[in-house]
ChimeraX commands (.cxc) that place a marker at each C-alpha (Angstrom):
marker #1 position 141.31,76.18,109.23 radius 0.5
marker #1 position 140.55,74.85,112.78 radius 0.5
marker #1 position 137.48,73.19,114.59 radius 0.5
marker #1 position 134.69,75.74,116.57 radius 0.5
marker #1 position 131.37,75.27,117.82 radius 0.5
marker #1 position 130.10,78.02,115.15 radius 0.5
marker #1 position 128.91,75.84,112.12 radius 0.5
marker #1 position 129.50,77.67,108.83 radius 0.5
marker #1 position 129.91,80.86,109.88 radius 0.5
marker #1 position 133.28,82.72,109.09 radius 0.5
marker #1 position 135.25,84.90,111.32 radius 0.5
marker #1 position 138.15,86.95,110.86 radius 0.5
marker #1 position 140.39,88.33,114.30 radius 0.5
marker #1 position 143.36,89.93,113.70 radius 0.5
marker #1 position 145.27,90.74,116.72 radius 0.5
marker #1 position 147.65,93.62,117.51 radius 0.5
marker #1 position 149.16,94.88,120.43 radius 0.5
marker #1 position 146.99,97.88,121.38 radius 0.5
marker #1 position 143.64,95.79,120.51 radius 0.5
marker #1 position 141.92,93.41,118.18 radius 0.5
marker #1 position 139.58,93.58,114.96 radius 0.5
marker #1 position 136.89,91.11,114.62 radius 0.5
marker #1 position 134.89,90.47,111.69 radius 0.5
marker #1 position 132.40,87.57,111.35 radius 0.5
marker #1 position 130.66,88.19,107.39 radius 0.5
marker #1 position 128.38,90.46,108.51 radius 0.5
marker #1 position 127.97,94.03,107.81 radius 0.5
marker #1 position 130.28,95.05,110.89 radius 0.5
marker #1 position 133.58,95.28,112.00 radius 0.5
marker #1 position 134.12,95.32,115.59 radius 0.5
marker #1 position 137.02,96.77,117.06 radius 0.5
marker #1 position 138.24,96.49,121.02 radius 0.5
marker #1 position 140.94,98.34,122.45 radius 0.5
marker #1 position 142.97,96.92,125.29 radius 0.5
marker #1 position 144.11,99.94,126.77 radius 0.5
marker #1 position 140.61,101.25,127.29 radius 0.5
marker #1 position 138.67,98.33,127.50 radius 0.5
marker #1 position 136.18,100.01,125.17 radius 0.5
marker #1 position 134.48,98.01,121.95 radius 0.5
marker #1 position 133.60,100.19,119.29 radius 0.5
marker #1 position 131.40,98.76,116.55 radius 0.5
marker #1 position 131.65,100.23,112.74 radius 0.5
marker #1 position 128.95,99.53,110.33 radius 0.5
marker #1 position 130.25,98.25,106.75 radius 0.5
marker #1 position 127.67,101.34,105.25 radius 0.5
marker #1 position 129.08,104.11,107.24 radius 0.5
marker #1 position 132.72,103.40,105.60 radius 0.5
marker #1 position 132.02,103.10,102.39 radius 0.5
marker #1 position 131.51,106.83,101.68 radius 0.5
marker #1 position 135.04,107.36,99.91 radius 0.5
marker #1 position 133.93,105.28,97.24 radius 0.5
marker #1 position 135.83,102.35,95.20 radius 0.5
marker #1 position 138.03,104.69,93.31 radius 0.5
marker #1 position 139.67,106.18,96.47 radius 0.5
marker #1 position 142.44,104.06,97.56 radius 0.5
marker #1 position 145.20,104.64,95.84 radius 0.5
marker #1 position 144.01,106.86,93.76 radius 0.5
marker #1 position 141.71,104.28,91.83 radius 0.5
marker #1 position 144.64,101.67,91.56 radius 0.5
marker #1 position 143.41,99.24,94.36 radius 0.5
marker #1 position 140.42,98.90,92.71 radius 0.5
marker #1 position 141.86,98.54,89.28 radius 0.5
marker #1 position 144.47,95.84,90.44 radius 0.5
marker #1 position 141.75,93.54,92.03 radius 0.5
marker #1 position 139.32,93.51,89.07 radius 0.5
marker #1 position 141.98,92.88,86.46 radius 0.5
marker #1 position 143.07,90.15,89.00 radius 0.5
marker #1 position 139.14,89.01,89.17 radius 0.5
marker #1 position 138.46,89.54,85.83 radius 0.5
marker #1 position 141.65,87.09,84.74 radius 0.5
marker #1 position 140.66,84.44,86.93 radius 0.5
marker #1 position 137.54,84.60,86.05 radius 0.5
marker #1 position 138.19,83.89,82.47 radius 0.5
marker #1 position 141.45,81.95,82.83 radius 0.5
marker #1 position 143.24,84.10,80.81 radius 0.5
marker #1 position 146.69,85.31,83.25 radius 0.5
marker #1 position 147.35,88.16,80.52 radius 0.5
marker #1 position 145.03,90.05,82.02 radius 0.5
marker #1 position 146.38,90.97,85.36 radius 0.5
marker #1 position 147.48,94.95,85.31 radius 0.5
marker #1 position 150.49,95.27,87.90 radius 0.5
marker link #1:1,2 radius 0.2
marker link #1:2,3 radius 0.2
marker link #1:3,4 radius 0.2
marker link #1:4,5 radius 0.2
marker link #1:5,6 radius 0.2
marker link #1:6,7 radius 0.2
marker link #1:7,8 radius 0.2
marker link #1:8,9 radius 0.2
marker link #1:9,10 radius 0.2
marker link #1:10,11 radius 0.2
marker link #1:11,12 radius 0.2
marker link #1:12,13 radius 0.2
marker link #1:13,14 radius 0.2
marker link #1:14,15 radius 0.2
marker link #1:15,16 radius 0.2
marker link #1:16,17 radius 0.2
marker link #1:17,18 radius 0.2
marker link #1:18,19 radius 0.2
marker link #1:19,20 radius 0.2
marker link #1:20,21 radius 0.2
marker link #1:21,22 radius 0.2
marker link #1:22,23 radius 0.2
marker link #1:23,24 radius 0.2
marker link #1:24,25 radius 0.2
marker link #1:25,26 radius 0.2
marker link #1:26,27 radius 0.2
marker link #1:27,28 radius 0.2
marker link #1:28,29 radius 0.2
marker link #1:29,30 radius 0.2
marker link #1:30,31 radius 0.2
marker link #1:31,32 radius 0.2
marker link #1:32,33 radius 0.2
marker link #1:33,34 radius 0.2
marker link #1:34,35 radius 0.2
marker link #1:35,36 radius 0.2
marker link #1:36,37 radius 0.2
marker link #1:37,38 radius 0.2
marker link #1:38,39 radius 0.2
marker link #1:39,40 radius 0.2
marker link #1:40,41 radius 0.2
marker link #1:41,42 radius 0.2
marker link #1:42,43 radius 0.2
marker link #1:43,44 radius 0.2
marker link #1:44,45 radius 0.2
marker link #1:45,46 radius 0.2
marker link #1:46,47 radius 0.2
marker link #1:47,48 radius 0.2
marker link #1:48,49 radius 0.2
marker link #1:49,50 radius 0.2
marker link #1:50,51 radius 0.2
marker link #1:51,52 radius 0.2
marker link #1:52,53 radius 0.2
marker link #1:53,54 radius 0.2
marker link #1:54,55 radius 0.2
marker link #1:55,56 radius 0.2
marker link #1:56,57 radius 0.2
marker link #1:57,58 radius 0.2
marker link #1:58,59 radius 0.2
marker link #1:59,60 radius 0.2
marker link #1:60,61 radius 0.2
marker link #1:61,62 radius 0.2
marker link #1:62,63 radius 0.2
marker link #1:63,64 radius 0.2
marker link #1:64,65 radius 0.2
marker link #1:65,66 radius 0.2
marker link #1:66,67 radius 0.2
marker link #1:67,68 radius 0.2
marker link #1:68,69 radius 0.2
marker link #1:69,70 radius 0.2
marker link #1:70,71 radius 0.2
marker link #1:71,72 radius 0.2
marker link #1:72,73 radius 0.2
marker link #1:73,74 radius 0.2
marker link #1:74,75 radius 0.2
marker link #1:75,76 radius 0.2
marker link #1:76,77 radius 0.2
marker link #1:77,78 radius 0.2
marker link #1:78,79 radius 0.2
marker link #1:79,80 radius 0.2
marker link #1:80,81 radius 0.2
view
């Protein structure tokens, strides 16, 4: 957590070494390669298409809502994995 001129508003940038991601809560996730110099924007809708059960095999989605679901209700039994 660090100081910006952007008052509650959330950001994500991860940085590799061909390019960086940048996410700020909306519904896109912008992507800029450094090699290319190009920015390519992906819309949140557009990559949802595989659905909840498909990474994994379903188990991504089952691991985070037993972990949801036990912290939601306090009860650490819950968690799956």
């Amino acid at each position: 957590v660090a100081f910006t001129e952007q008052i509650c508003q959330r950001t994500s940038r991860i940085f590799g070494t061909h390019g960086e991601l940048t996410w700020t809560g909306n519904d896109t996730l912008i992507h800029y390669d450094f090699l290319t110099q190009k920015r390519t924007v992906y819309d949140e809708t557009d990559c949802s298409g595989a659905g909840i059960m498909s990474g994994h095999g379903g188990a991504d989605f089952f691991a985070m809502d037993s972990f949801i679901r036990a912290l939601s209700s306090n009860k650490p039994e819950l968690i799956g994995t």
